[in-house]
N, C-alpha and C positions, 0 to 999 in steps of 0.2 A: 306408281312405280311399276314397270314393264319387264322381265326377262324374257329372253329369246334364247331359249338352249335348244343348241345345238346339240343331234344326237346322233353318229357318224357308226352305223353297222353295218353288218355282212350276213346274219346269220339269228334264229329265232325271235319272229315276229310277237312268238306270244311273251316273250320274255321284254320284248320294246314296249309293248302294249301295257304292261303291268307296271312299266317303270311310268311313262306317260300318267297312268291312273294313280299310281300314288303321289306323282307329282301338282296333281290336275290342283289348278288355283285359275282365279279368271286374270289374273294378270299375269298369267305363264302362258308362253306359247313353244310350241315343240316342232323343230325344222328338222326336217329328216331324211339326212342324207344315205342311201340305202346302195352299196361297194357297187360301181357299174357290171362288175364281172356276176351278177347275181339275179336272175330271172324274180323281175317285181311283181309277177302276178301272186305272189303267196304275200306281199307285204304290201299291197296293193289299200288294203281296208281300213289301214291304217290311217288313210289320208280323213276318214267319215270321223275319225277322235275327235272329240272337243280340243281347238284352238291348236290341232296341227294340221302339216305341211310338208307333204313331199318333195324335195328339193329337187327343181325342172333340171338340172344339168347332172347330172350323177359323174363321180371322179372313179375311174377303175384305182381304188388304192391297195396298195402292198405293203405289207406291215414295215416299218424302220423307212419308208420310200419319201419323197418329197411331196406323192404324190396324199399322205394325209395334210399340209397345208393346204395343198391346193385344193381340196374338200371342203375345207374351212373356206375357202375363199370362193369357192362358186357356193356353197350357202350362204355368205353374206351376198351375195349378187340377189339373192329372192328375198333376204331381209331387210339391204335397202329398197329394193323395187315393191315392196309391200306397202311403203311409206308410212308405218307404222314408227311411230315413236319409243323406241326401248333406249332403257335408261342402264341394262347392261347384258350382257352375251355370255354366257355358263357353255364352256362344252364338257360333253360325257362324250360314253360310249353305251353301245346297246349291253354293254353286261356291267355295266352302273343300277346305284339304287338309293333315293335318299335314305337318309338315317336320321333324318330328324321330319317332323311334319310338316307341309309345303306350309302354314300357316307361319311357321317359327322362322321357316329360312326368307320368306317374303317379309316381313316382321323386320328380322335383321337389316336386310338389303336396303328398305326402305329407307334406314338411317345412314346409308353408306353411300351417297350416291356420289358421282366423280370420282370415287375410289376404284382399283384395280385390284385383284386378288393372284397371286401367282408367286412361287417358290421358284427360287435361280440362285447359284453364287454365279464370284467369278474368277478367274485363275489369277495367281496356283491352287487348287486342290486335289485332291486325290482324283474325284469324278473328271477334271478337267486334264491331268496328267495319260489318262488314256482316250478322250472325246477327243483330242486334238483331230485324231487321225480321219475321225469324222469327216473331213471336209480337206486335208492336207493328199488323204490318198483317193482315189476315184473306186466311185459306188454305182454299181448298177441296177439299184434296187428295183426300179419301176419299170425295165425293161424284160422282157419276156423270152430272150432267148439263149436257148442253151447254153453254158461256158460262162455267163456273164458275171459268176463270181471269179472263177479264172481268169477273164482278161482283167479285170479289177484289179486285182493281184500283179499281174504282169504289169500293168501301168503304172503301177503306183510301184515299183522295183524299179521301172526303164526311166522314169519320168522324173523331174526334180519336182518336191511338194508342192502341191496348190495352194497361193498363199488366199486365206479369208479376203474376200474383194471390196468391205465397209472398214473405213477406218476407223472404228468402232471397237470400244471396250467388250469383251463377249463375255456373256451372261446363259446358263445352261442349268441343267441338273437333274438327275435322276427321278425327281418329281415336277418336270414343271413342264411335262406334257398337256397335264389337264390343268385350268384355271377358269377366275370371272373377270369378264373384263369391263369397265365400264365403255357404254355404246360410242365414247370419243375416242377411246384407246383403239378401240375395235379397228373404228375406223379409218383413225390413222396407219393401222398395220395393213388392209386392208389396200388403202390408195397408195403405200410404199410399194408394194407387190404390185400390184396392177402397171405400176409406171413405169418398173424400173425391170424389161422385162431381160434383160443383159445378164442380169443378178441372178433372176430365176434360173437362168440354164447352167448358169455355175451351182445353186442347191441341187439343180434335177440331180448330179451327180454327189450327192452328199446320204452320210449316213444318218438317219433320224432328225434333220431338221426340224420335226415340231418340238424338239427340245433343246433347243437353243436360237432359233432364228426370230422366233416374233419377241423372247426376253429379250436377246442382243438388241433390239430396233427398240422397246420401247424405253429401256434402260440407259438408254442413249437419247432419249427424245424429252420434248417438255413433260413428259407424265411421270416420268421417275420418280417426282416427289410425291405421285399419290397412289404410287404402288405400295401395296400392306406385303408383305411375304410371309404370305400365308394364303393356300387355295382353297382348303375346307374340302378335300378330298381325301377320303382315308385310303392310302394304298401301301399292301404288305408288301415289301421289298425283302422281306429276310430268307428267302430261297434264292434269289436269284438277280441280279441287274439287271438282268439281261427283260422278263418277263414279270410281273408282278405273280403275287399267289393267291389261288381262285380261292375265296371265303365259303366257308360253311357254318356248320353249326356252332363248332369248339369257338369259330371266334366273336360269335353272339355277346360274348361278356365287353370285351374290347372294344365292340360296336355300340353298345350301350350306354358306354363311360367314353366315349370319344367326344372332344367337339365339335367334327366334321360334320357336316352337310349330308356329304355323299360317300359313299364306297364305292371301289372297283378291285377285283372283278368277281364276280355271279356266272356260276353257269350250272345249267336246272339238270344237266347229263352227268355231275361231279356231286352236287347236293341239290334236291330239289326242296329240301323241309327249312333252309336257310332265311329265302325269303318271308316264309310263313312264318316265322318268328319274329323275324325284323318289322312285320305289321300288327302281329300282337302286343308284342312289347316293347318298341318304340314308337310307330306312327300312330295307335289310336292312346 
């Protein structure tokens, strides 16, 4: 049994490097997608880790843009062309960490194989009463020039709403940015995207599509029935929708007593003594 995570960052190499080593199992491999906007000679070393992989196409991404699928999706381009047989695709981010021992979560996995992991509803609910606009009004996310939230604005006031372009039930939510997918689900999201590139340029202009565009497709597809809803990511939402809240010490207790896998988000310039705890008294 094979995972292939996917680890999609912009910023402290030694903090990727730390999640890679506690992650480190021989049947884990780590593709690593490193924000094109961001000078690789300082993350460069990363590629000599045991069983990673610099990802040959780098996506310039912007936080809430289209352009984190599309990350996703030219990292799958080096994990089919590896020919390498995984049996499922985990993504983090570089300020992820597990919380349980890679022995326990490979352990798991192992029993679960054609299963899908990922958290979605679908409307009416609350999260979906204001997502709509997501994709009804026009986003400028991944483009780089001045005003571009302003004409955003303008458009989506001048314009009648864009209607969703898949006749498709939509499936989204507040946590279902990050999941595991088994390597057929992957895949199939994966060759939808690639083919249908008509579709793509209507997301390019969408708000946050990695949370909702791969659940809609495969919730709509023959795998639905071997989606679990559940990701095995622990992420604190209670400050904010908008950005999740960075872990430190105080939530050590919470991390401990979780069933989660993973946490998000870590960062060593807000608590650097967080991680050291999390490998004393969880991973050994």
């Amino acid at each position: 049994m094979k995972i292939a995570h996917v680890v999609i960052f912009h910023k402290n190499p030694g903090s990727v490097e730390r999640l890679i080593k506690a992650l480190s199992h021989p049947d884990f491999d780590f593709y690593l997608h490193l924000d094109k906007k961001v000078n690789i000679e300082p993350f460069a070393y990363l590629a000599n880790l045991t069983n990673s992989f610099l990802v040959s196409k780098r996506i310039p991404v912007r936080w809430a843009g289209f352009s984190q699928v599309e990350a996703f999706i030219s990292t799958m381009d080096d994990i089919i062309k590896s020919g390498i047989q995984y049996d499922f695709v985990n993504l983090l981010s570089g300020q992820d960490y597990p919380i349980k021992p890679a022995d326990q979560i490979h352990d798991f996995f192992l029993h679960q194989k054609g299963k899908s992991f990922m958290i979605c509803e679908t409307p009416p609910t609350p999260w979906w009463d204001e997502a709509t606009s997501r994709f009804t009004n026009y986003h400028f996310t991944d483009y780089g020039f001045p005003g571009k939230d302003r004409l955003g604005m303008i458009l989506s006031e001048l314009l009648p709403d864009r209607e969703f372009p898949l006749p498709l039930t939509l499936y989204g939510g507040p946590y279902a940015a990050y999941w595991v997918l088994s390597m057929e689900a992957a895949r199939y999201v994966y060759d939808y995207i690639k083919q249908n590139g008509h579709h793509t340029r209507f997301f390019r202009h969408t708000w946050a599509a990695d949370e909702f565009l791969l659940h809609t497709l495969l919730m709509n597809s023959p795998f639905k029935d071997s989606i679990v809803p559940e990701n095995y990511h622990y992420i604190d939402r209670s400050l904010s929708e908008a950005r999740p809240k960075i872990l430190t010490a105080e939530d050590l207790p919470l991390l401990k007593i979780s069933n989660k896998f993973f946490a998000r988000k870590f960062d060593p310039d807000v608590d650097s003594e967080i991680l050291d705890l999390i490998d004393r008294e969880i991973l050994l």
